[in-house]
C-alpha positions as CSV (number, residue, x, y, z in Angstrom):
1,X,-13.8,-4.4,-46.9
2,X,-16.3,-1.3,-46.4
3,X,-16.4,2.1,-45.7
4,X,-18.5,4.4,-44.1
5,X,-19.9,7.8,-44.4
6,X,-21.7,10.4,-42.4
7,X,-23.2,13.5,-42.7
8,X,-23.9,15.2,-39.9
9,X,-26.3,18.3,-40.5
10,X,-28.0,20.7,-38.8
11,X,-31.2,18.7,-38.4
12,X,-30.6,15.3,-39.5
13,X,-27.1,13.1,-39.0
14,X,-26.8,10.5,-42.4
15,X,-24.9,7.6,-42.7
16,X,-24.1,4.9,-45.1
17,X,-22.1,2.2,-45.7
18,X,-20.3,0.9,-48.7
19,X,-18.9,-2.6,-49.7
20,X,-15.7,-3.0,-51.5
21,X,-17.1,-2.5,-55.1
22,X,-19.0,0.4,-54.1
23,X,-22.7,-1.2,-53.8
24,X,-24.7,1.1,-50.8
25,X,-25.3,-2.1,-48.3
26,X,-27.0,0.2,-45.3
27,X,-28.1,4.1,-45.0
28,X,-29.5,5.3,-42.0
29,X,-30.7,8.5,-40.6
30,X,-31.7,10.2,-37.4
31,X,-32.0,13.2,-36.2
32,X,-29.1,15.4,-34.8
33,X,-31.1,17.2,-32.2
34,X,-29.1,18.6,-29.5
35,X,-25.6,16.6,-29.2
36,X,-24.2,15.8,-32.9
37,X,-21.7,13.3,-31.3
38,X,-24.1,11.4,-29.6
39,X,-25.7,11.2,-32.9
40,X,-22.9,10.7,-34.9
41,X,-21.0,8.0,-32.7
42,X,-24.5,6.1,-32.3
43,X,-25.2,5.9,-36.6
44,X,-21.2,4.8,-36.6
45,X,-22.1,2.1,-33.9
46,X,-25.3,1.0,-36.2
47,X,-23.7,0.9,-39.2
48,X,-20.0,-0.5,-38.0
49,X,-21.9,-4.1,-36.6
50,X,-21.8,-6.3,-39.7
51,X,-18.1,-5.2,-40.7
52,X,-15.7,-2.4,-39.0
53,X,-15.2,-0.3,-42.2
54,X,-11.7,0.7,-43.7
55,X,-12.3,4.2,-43.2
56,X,-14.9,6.4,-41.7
57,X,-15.2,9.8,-43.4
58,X,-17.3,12.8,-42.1
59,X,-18.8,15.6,-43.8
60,X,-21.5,18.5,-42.7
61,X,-21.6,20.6,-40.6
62,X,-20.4,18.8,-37.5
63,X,-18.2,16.9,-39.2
64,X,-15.3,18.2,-36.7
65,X,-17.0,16.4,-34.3
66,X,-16.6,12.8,-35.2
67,X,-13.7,11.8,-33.2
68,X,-12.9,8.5,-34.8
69,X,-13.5,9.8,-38.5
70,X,-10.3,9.1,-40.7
71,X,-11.0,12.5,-42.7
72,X,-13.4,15.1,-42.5
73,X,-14.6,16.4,-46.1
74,X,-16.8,19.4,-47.2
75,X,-20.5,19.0,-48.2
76,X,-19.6,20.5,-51.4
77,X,-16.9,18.0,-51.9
78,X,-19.5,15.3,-50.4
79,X,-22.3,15.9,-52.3
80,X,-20.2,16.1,-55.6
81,X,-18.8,12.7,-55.6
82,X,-22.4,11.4,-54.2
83,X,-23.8,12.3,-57.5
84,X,-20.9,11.8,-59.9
85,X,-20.9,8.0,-58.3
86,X,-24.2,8.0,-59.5
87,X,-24.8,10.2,-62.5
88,X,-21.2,10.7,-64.1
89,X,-22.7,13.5,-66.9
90,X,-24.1,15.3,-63.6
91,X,-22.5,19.2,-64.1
92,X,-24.9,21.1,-62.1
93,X,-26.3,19.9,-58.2
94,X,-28.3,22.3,-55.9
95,X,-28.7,21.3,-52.6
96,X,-30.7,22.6,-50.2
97,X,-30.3,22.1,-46.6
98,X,-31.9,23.0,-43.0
99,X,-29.5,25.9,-42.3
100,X,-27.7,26.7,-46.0
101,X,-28.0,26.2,-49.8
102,X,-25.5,25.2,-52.3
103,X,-25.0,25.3,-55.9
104,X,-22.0,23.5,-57.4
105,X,-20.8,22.9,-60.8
106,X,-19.0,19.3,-61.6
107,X,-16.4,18.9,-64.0
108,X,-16.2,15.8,-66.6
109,X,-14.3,13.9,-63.8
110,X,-16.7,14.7,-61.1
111,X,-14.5,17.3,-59.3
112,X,-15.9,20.8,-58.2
113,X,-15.2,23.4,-60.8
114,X,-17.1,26.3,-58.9
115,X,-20.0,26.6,-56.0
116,X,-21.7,29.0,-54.5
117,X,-23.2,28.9,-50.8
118,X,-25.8,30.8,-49.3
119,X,-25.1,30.3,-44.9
120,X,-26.3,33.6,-44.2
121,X,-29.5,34.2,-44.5
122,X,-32.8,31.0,-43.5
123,X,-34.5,32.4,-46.2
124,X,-33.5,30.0,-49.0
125,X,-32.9,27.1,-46.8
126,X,-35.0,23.8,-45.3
127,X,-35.8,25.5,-42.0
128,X,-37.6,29.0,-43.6
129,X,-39.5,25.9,-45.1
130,X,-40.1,24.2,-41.9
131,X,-40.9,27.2,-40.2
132,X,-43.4,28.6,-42.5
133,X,-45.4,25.0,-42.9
134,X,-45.6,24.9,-39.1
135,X,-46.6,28.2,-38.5
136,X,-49.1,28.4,-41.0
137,X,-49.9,24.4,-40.0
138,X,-49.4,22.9,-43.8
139,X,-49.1,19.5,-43.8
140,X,-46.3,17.9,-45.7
141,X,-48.8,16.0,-48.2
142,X,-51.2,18.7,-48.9
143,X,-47.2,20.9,-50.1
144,X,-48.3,19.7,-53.8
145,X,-51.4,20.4,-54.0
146,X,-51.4,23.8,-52.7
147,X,-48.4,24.7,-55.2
148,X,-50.9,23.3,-58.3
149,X,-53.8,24.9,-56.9
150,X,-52.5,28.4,-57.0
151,X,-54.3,30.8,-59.8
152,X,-52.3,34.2,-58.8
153,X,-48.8,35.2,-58.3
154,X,-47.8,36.3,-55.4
155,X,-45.0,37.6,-54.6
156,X,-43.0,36.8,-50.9
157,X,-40.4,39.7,-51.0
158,X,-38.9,39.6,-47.2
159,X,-35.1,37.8,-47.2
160,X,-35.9,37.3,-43.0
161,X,-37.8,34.6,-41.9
162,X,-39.4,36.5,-39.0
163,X,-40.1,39.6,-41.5
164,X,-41.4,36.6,-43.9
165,X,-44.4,35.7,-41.6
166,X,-45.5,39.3,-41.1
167,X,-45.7,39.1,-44.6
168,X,-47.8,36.5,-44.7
169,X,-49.9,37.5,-41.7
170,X,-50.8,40.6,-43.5
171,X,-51.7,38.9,-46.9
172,X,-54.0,36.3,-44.9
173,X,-55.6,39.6,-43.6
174,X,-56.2,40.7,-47.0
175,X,-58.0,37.3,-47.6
176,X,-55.5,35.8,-50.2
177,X,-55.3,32.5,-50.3
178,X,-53.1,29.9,-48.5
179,X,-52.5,28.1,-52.1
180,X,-51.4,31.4,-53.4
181,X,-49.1,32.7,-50.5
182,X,-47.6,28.8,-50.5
183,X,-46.5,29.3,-54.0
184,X,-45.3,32.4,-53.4
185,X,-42.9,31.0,-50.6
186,X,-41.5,28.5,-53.1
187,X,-41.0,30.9,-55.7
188,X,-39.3,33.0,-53.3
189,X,-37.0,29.9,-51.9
190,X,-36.6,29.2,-55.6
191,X,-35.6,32.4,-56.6
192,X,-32.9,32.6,-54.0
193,X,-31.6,29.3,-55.6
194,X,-31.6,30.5,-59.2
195,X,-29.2,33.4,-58.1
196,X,-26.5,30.6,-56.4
197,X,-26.9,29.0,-59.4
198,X,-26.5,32.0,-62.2
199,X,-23.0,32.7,-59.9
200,X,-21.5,29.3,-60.5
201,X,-21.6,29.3,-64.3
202,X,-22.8,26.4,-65.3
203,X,-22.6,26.0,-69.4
204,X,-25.8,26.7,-70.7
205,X,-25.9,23.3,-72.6
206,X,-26.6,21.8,-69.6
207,X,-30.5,21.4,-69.3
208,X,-30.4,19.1,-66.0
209,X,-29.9,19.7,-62.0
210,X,-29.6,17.3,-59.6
211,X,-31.0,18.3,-56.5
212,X,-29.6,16.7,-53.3
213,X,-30.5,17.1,-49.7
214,X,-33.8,16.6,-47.7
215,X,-36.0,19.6,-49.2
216,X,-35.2,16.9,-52.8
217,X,-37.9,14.9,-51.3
218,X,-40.8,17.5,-51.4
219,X,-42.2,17.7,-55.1
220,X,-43.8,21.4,-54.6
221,X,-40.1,22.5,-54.3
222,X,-38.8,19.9,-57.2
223,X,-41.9,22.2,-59.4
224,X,-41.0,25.2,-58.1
225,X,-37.1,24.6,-59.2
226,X,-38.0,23.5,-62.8
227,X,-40.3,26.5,-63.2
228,X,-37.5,29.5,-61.9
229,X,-34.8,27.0,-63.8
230,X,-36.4,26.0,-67.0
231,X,-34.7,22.5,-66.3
232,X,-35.1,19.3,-65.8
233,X,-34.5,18.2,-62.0
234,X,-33.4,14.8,-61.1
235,X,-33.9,13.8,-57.7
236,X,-32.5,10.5,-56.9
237,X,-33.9,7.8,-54.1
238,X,-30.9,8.7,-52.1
239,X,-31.1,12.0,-52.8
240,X,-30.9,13.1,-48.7
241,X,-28.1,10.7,-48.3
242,X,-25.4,12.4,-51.3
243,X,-23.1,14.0,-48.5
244,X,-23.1,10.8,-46.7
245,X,-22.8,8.7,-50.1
246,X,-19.9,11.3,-51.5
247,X,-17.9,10.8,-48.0
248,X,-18.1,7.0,-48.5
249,X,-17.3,6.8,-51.7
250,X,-14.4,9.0,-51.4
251,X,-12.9,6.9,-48.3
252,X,-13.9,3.6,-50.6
253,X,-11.2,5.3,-53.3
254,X,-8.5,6.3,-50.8
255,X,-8.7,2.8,-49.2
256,X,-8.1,1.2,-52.8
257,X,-5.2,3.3,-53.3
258,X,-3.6,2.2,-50.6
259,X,-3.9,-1.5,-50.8
């Protein structure tokens, strides 16, 4: 018996598949690009060719589009049980996405006490990321560097990413430097974060976040979180998978119940 999971977000579509005593056997990932079913029904295809699963459960943002999904889930729901399958003392998770943020707060059973979401404005999401580092042309491996290298403080104060660039334009006129301004983008992404996270009161005994989603994988922004936080964040190998992992695992425990 298995069971499968898939996130489908705005840039990437996750997927993984679970055995029957919860071990991960596959994850795979491609991007969404412009059809989300195509994506979607393809990972299912991939994923569903050693064993059909029990049930398919969908979460993400185009998680209405998975036809043949048993039960579509909320991230925040998603990404909770991802972690809690993993780390069951996990209370707070931020997750940072290509088109929206989230901080949730877990209970002692792993079920969402409060959230917050920010789907409004790019600024403290993946793609403001993205779009500043191709603009600008950083590369991904030089993200740390620049971050470590900074010696001033600047401040990024523009919540639009367009009115974020003339920002930028106009300090690389003033000849501050790319290290600086970098660090000042983080901060700023950061920042945006720390106020999701003051709103979903998380008790203040708490001294770790998990951070879950594809912007886990870049370190600068792992820094930049434990500087604005003051706390220690754990980012897991399978960090961008969580939605994908919480869907599975959450089919995995409604198949049980049934047998």
């Amino acid at each position: 018996m298995t069971n499968l999971g898939i996130d489908i977000g705005s840039t990437t579509t996750k997927g993984v598949i679970l055995s029957n005593d919860g071990l991960l056997l596959n994850s795979l990932i491609t991007p969404t690009g412009s059809s989300p079913v195509l994506a979607a029904s393809n990972l299912i295809a991939e994923l569903s060719k050693e064993c059909t699963p029990s049930k398919i459960y969908a979460t993400g943002y185009g998680r209405g589009l998975v036809s043949n999904a048993d039960k579509r889930i909320t991230e925040i729901t998603c990404h909770g049980a991802g972690v809690n399958s993993i780390y069951q003392d996990a209370c707070a998770i931020i997750d940072i996405g290509g088109q929206d943020s989230k901080a949730i707060h877990l209970g002692n059973d792993g079920s969402v006490v409060d959230f917050a979401m920010n789907d409004k404005c790019a600024a403290g999401t993946g793609s403001f990321l993205d779009n500043i580092a191709h603009k600008f042309n950083i590369s991904y491996d030089s993200m740390l560097d620049l971050y470590l290298s900074s010696d001033k403080r600047v401040n990024i104060n523009s919540t639009c990413v367009v009115f974020a660039e003339s920002e930028i334009i106009g300090l690389l006129a003033k000849g501050e430097s790319m290290s600086n301004i970098f660090k000042g983008v983080l901060r700023a992404i950061s920042m945006r974060i720390s106020r999701l996270y003051s709103q979903v009161k998380i008790p203040h005994e708490s001294s770790k976040v998990y951070f879950t989603g594809g912007v886990a994988k870049n370190i600068a922004m792992q820094e930049a979180l434990k500087e604005e936080l003051n706390a220690e964040i754990i980012v897991d190998s399978n960090a961008q998978f969580m939605g994908a992992i919480g869907a599975a695992h959450l089919a995995r425990r409604d198949t049980i119940k049934e047998r």
